[in-house]
Backbone as ProteinMPNN parsed JSONL, in Angstrom:
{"seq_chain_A": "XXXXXXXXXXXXXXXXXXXXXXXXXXXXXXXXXXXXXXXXXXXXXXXXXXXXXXXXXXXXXXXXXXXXXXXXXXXXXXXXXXXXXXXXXXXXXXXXXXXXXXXXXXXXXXXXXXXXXXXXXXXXXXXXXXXXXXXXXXXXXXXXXXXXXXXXXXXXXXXXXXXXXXXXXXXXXXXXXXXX", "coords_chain_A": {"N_chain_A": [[131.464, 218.266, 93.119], [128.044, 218.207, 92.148], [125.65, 220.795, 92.018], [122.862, 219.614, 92.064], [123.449, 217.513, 93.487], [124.24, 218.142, 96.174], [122.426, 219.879, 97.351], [119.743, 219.889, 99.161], [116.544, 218.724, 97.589], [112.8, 219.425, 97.049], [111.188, 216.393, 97.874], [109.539, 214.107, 95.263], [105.826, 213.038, 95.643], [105.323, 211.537, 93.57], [102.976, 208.739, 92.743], [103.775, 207.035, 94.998], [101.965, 207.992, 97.249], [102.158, 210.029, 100.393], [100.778, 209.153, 103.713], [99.267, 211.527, 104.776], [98.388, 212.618, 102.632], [97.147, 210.839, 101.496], [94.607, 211.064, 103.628], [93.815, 213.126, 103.095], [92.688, 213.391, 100.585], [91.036, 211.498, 100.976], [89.309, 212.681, 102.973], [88.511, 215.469, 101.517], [86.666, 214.289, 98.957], [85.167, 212.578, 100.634], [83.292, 215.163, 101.874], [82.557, 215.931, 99.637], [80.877, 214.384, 98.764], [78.896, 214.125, 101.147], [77.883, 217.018, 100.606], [76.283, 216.587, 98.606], [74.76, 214.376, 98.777], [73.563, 216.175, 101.281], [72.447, 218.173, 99.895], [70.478, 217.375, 97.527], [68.863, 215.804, 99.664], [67.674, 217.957, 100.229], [66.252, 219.414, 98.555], [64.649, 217.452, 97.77], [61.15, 215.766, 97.67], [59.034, 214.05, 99.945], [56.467, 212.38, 99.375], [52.863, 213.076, 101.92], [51.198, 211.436, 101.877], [50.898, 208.737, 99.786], [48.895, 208.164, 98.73], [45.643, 208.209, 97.074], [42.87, 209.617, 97.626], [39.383, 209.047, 96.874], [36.592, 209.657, 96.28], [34.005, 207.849, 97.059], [31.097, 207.701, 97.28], [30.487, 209.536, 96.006], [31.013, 208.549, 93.339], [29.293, 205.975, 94.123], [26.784, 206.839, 93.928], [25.983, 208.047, 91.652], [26.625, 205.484, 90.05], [23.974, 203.347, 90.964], [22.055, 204.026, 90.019], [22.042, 203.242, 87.486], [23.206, 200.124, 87.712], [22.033, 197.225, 87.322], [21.957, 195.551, 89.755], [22.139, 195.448, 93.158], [23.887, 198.049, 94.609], [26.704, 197.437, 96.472], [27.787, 199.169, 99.561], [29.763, 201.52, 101.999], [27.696, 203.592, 104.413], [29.197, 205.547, 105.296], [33.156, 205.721, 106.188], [34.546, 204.688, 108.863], [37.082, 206.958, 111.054], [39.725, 208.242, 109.691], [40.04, 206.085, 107.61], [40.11, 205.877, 103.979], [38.883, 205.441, 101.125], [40.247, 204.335, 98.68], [40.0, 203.764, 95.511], [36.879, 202.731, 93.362], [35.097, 202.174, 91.111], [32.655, 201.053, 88.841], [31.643, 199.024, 86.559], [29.357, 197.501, 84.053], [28.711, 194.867, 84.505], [30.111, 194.816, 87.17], [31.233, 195.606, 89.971], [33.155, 197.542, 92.36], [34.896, 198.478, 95.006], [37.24, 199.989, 97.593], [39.515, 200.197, 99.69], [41.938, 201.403, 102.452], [42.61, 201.232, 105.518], [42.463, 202.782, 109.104], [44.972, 201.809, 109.772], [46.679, 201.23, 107.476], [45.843, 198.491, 106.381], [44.127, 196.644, 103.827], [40.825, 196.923, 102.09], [38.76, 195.128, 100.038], [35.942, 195.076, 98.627], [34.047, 193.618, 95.896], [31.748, 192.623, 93.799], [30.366, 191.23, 91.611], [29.345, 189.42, 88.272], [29.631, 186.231, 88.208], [30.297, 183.047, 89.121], [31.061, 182.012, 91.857], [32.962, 179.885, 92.368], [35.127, 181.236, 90.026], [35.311, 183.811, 91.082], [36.242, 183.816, 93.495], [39.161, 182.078, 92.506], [39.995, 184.721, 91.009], [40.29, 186.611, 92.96], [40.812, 185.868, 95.352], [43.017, 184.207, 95.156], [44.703, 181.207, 96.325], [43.443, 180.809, 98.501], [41.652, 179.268, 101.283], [38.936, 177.601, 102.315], [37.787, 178.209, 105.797], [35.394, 178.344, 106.89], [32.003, 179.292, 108.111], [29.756, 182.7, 108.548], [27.505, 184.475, 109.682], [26.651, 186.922, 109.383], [25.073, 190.4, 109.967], [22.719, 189.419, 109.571], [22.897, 187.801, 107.229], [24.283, 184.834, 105.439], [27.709, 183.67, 105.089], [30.615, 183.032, 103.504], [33.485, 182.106, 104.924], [36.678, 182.612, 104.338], [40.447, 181.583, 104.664], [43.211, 183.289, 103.312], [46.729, 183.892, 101.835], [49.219, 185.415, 103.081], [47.985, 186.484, 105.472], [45.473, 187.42, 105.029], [41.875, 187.701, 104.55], [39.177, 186.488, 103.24], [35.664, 187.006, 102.571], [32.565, 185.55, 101.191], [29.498, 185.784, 99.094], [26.723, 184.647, 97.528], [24.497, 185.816, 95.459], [21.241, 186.536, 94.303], [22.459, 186.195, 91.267], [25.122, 187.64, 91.226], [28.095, 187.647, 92.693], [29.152, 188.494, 95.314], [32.19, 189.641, 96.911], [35.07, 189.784, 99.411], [37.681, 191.05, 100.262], [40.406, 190.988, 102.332], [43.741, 192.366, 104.007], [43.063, 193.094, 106.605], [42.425, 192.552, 109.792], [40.347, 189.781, 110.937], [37.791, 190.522, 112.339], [37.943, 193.342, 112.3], [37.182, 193.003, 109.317], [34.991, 191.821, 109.108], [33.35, 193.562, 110.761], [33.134, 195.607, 108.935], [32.018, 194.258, 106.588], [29.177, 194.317, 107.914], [28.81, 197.029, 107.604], [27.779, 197.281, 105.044], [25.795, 198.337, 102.576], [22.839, 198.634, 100.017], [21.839, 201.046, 99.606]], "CA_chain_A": [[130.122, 217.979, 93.537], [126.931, 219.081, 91.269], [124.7, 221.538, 92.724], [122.037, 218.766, 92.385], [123.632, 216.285, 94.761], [124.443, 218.783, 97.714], [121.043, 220.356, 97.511], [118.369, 218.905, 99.08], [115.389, 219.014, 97.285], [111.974, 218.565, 97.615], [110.898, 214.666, 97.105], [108.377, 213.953, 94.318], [105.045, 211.77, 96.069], [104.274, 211.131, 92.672], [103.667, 207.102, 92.523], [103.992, 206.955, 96.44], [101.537, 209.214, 98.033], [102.538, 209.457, 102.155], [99.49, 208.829, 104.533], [98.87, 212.487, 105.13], [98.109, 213.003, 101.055], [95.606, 209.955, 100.914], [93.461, 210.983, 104.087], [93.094, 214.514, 103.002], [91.862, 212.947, 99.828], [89.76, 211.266, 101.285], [88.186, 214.084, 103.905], [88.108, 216.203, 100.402], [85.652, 213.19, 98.655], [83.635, 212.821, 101.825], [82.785, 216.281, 102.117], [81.372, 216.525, 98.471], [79.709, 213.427, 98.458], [78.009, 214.577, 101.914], [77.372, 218.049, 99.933], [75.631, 216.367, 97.263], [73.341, 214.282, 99.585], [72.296, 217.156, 101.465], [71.469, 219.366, 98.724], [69.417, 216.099, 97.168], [67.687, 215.836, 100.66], [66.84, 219.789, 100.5], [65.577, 219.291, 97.18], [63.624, 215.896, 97.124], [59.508, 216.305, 98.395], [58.106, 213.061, 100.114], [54.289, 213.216, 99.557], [52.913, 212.907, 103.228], [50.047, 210.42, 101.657], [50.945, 208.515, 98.574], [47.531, 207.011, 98.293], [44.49, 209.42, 96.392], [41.677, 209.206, 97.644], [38.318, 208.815, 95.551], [34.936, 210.509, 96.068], [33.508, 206.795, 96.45], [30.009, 208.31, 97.697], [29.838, 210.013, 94.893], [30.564, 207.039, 92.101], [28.299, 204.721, 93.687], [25.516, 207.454, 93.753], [25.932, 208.014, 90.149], [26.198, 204.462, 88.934], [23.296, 203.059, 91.557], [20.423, 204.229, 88.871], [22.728, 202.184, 86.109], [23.156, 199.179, 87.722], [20.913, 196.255, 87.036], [22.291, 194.862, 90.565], [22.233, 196.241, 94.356], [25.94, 198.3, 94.499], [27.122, 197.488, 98.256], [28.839, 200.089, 100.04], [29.284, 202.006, 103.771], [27.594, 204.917, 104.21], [30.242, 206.111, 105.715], [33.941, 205.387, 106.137], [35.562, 205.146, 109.982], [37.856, 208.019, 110.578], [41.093, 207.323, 109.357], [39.842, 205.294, 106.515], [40.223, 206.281, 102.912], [38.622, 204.725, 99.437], [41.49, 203.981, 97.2], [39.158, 202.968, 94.361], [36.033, 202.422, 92.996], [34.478, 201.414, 89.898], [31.282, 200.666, 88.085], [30.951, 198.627, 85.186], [28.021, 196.527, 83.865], [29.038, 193.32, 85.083], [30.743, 194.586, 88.116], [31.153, 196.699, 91.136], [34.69, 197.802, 93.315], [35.666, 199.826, 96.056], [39.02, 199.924, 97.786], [39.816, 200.612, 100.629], [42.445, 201.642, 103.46], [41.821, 201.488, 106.839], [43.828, 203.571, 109.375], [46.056, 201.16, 109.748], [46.697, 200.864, 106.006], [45.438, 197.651, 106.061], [43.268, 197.044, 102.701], [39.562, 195.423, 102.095], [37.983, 195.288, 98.81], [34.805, 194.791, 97.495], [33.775, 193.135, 94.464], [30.334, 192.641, 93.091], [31.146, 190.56, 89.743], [28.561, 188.572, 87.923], [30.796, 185.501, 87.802], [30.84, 182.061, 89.801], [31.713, 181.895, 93.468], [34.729, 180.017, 92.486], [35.954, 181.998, 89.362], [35.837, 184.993, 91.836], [37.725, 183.27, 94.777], [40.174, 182.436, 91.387], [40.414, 186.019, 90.449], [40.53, 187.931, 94.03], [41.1, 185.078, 96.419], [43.768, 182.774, 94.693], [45.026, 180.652, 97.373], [42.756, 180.926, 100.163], [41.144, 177.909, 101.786], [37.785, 177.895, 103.27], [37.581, 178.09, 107.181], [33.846, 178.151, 108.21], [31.049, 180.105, 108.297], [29.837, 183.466, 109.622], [26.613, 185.592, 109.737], [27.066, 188.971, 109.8], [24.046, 191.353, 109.427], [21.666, 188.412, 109.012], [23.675, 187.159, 105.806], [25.227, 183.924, 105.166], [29.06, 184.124, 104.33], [31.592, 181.525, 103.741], [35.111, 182.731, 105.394], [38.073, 181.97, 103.605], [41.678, 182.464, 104.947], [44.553, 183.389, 102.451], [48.196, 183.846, 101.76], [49.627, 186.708, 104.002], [47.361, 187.118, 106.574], [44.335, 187.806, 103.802], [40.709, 187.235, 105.061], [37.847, 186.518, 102.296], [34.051, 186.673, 103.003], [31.927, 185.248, 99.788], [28.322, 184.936, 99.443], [26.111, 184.672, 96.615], [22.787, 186.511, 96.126], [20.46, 187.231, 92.715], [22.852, 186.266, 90.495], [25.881, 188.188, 91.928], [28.643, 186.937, 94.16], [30.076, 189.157, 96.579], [33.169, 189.259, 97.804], [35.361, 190.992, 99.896], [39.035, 190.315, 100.657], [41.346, 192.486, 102.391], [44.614, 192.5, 105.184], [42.797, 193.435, 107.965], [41.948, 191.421, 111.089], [38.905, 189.454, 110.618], [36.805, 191.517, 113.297], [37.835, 194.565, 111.045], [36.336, 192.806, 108.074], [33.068, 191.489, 109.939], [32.397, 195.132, 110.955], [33.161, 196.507, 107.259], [30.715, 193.241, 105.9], [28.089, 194.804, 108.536], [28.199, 198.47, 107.315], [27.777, 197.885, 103.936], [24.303, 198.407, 102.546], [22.69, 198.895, 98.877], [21.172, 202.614, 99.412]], "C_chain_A": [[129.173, 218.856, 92.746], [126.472, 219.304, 92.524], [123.578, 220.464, 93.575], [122.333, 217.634, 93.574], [123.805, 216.69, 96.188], [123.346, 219.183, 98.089], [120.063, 219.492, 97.935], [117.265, 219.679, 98.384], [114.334, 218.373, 97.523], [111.37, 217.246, 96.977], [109.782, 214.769, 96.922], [106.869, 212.898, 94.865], [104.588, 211.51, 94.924], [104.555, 209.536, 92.34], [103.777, 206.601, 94.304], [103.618, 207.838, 96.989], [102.062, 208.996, 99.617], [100.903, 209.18, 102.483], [98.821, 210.195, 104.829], [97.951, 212.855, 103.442], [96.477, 212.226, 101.005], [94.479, 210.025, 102.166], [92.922, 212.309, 104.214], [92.457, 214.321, 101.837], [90.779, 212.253, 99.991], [88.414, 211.999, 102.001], [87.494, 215.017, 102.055], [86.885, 215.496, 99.665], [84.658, 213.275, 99.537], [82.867, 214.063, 101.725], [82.226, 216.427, 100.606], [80.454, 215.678, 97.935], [78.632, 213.372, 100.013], [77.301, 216.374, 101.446], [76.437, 217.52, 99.02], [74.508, 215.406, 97.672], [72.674, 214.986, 100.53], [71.868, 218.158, 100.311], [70.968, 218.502, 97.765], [68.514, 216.174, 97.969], [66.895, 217.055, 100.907], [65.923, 220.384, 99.454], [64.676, 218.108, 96.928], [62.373, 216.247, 98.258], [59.113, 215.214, 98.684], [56.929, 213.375, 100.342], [53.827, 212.443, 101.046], [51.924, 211.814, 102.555], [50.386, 210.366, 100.059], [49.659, 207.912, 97.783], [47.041, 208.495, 98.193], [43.749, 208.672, 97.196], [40.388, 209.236, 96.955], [37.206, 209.048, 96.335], [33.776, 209.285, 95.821], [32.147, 207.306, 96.223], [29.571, 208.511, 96.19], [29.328, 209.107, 93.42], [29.626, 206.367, 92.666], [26.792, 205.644, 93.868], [25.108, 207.359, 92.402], [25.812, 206.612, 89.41], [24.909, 203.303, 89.492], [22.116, 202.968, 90.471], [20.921, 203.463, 87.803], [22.992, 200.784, 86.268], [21.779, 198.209, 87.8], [20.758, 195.409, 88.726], [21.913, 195.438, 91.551], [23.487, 196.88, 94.493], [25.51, 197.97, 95.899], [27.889, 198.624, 98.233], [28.66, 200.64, 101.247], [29.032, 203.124, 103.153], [28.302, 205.57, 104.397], [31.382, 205.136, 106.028], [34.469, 205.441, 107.733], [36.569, 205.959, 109.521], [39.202, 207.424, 110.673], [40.828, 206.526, 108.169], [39.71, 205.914, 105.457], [39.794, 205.382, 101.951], [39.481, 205.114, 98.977], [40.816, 204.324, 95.689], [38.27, 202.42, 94.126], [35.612, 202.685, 91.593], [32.866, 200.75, 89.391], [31.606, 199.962, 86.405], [29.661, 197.664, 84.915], [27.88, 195.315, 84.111], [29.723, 193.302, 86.392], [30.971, 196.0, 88.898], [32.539, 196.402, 91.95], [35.223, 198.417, 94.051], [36.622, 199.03, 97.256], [38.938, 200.7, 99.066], [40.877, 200.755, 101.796], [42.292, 201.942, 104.826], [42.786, 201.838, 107.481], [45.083, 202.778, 110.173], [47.055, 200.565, 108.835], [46.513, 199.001, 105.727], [44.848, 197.563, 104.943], [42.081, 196.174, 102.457], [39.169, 196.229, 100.685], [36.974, 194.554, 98.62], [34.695, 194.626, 96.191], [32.437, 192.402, 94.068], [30.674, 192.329, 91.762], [29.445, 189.358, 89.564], [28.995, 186.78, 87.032], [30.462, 184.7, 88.728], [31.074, 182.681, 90.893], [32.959, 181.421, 93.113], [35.567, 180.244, 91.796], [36.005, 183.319, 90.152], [36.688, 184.722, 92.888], [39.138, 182.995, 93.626], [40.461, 183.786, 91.264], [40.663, 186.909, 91.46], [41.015, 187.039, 95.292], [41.898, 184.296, 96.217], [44.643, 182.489, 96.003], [43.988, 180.328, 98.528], [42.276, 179.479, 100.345], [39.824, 178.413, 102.962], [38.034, 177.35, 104.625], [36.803, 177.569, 108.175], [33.627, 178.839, 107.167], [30.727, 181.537, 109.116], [28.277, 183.791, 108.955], [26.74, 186.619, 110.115], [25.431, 189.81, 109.1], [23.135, 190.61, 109.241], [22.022, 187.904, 107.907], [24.541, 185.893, 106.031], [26.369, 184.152, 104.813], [29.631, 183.273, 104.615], [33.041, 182.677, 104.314], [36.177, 182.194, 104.767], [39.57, 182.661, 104.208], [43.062, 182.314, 103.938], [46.135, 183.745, 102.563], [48.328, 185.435, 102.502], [48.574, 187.205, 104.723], [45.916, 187.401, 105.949], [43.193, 186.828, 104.901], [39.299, 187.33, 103.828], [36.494, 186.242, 102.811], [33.58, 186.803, 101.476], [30.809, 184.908, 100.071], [27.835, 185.157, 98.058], [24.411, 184.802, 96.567], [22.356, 186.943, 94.504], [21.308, 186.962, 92.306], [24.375, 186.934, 90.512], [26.959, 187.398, 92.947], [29.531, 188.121, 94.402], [31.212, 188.655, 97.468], [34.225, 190.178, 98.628], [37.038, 190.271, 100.582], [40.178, 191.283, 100.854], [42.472, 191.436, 103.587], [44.294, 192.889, 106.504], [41.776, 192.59, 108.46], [40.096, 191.653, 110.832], [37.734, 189.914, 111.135], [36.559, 193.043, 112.47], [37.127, 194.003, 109.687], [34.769, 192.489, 108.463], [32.404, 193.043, 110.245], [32.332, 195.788, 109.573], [31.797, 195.92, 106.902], [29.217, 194.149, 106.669], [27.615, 196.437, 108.12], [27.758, 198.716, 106.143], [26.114, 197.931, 103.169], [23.874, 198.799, 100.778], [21.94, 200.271, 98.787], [21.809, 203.525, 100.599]], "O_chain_A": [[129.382, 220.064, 92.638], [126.591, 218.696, 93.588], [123.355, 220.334, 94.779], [121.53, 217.089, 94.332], [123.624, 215.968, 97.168], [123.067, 218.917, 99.258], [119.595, 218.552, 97.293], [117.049, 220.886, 98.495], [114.314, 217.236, 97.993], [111.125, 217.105, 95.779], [108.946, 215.232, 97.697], [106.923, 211.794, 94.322], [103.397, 211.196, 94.914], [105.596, 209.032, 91.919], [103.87, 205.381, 94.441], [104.42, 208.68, 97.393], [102.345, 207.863, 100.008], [100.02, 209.034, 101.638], [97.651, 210.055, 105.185], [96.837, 213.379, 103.455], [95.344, 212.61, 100.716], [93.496, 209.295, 102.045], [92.031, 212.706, 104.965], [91.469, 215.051, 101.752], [89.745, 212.328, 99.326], [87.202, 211.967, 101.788], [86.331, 215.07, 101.654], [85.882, 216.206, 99.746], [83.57, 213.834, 99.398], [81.673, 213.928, 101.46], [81.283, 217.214, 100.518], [79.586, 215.87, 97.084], [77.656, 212.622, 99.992], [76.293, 216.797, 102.012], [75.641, 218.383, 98.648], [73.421, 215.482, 97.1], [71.497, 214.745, 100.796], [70.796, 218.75, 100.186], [71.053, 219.136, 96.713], [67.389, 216.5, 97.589], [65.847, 217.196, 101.537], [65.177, 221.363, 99.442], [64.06, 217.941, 95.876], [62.521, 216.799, 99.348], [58.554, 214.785, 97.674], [56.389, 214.196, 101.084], [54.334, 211.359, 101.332], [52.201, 210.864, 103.287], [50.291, 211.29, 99.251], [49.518, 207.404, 96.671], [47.482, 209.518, 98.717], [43.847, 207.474, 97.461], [40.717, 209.796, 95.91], [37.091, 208.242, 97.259], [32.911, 209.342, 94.948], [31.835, 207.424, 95.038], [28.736, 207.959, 95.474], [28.286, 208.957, 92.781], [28.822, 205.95, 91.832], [25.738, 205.011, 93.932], [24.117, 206.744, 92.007], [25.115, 206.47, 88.405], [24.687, 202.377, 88.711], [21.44, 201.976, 90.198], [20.04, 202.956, 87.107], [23.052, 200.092, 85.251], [20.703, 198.542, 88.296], [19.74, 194.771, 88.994], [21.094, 196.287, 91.199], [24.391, 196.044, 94.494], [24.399, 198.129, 96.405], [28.521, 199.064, 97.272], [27.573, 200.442, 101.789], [29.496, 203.653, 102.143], [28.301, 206.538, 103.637], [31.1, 203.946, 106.174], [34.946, 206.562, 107.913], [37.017, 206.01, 108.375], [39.667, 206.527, 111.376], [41.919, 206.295, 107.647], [39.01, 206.897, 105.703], [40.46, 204.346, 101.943], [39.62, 206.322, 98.786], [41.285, 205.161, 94.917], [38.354, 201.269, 94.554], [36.045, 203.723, 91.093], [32.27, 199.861, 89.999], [31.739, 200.581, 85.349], [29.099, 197.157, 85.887], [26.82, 194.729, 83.89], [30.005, 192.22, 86.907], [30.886, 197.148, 88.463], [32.958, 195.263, 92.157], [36.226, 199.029, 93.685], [36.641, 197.855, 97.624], [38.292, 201.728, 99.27], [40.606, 199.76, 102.469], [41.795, 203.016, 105.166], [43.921, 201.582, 107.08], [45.889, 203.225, 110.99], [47.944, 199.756, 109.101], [47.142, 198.433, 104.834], [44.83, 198.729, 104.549], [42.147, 194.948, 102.553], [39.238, 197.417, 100.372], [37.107, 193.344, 98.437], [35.194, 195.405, 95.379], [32.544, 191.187, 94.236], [31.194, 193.091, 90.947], [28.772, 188.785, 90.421], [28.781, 186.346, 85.9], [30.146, 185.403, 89.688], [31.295, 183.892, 90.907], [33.979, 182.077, 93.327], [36.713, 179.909, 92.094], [36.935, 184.03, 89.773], [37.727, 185.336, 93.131], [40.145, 183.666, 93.852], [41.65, 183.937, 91.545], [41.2, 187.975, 91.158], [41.609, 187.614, 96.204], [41.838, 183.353, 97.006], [45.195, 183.392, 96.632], [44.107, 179.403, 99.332], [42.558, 178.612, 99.517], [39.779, 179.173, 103.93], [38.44, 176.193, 104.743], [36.907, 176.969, 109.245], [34.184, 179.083, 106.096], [31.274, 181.685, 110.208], [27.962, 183.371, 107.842], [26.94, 187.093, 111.234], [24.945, 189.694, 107.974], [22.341, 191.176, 108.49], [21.036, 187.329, 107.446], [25.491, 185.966, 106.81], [26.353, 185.058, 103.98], [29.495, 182.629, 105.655], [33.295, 183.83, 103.967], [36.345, 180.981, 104.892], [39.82, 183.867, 104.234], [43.777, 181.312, 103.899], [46.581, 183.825, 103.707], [47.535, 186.367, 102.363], [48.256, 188.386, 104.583], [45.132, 187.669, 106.859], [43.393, 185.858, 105.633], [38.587, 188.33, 103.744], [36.282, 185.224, 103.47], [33.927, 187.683, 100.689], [30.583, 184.056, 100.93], [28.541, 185.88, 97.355], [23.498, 184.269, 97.197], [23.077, 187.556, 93.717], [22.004, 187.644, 93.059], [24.93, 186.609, 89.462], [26.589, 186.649, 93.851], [30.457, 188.533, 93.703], [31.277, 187.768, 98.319], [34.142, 191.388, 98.422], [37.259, 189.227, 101.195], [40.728, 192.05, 100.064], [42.244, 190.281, 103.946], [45.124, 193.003, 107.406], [40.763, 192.096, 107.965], [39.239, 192.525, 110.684], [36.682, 189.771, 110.512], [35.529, 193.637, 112.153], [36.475, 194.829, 109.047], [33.706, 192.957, 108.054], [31.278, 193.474, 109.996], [31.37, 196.489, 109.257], [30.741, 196.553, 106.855], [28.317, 194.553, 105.933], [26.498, 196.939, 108.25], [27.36, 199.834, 105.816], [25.346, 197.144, 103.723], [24.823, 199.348, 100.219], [21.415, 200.509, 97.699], [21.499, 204.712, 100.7]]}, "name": "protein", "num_of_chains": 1, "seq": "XXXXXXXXXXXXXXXXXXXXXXXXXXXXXXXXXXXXXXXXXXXXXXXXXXXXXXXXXXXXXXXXXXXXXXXXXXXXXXXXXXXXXXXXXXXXXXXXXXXXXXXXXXXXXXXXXXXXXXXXXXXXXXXXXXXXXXXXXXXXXXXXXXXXXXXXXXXXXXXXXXXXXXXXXXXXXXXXXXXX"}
C-alpha cells in the first residue's frame, strides 16, 4: 500500500466549490460593493436648489430705459417664487419663473404675430375662451401637459405667457404684472 492511498488527504474544491465557499464569496462581494456605495454617498453633494435664481428686478430696471416697448413684470414675486430667467433684447422681453410649487410661467414680449408666438411658445395648444384680467382682453389657450397660455396683443407687441400652473395661478400672475 502507497503512503498516498492510506492517507487521507485534504480534497482539492478546485472546479467544484462546496456551498459554504460560494456564499462566503458572495458575503465578501456584498460587503465591498456596499463599501463603495457608502463612501460614494459620503462623498457625493446634492445641491438643495438646482435652479439659480436671477436678480429679475434688476434686468428689467436696466433694460426699461432701452426698450422701445412697455417690459411687463411683478413688482414683486409671492414668497416661495423664484425668477429662473430673464432677458432683454430689442425685439423681445422674458422672464421665468418658478412658483413654490415648481410649477413654471413665462413671459414673453416678442414683436412677432399672435400666431408665430403661440408657434414658438405655445405649440399645440388650442384656444378655450376668453378672460379679462386687470381690465385686459386675453385669449386662453389650453396645451399639452396641463400648460395654460394667455395671449393678447397691444402696440405692436404680443404678449404671452405660458406656464404649468393652475389657471387661477396664472390669472393672478397676468394681474400683477405691470410696465413700471
Amino acid at each position: 500500500m502507497s503512503q498516498s492511498e492510506g492517507a487521507s488527504s485534504p480534497r482539492s474544491s478546485r472546479g467544484n466549490p462546496s456551498m459554504g465557499d460560494i456564499i462566503r464569496s458572495v458575503v465578501v462581494i456584498a460587503l465591498i460593493v456596499m463599501a463603495v456605495w457608502g463612501i460614494g454617498k459620503f462623498f457625493t453633494r446634492t445641491p438643495d436648489s438646482p435652479v439659480t435664481a436671477v436678480d429679475y428686478a434688476t434686468i428689467v430696471g436696466q433694460a426699461r430705459p432701452a426698450a422701445d416697448f412697455a417690459l411687463l413684470a411683478p413688482s414683486s414675486l409671492p414668497e416661495g417664487w423664484i425668477a429662473n430667467s430673464a432677458r432683454y433684447e430689442p425685439n423681445s422681453w422674458h422672464l421665468g419663473v418658478l412658483t413654490d410649487t415648481d410649477a413654471y410661467i413665462g413671459l414673453e414680449q416678442v414683436k412677432i404675430s399672435v400666431d408665430r408666438a403661440v408657434d414658438r411658445f405655445a405649440d399645440g395648444s388650442k384656444r378655450v375662451g376668453d378672460a379679462v384680467i386687470a381690465g385686459e382682453d386675453w385669449t386662453v389657450r389650453s396645451g399639452p401637459q396641463d400648460r395654460w397660455t394667455f395671449v393678447r396683443r397691444e402696440d405692436g407687441i404680443t404678449i404671452l405667457l405660458n406656464g404649468t400652473a393652475s389657471r387661477q395661478m396664472m390669472e393672478d400672475y397676468v394681474s400683477s404684472l405691470a410696465s413700471s
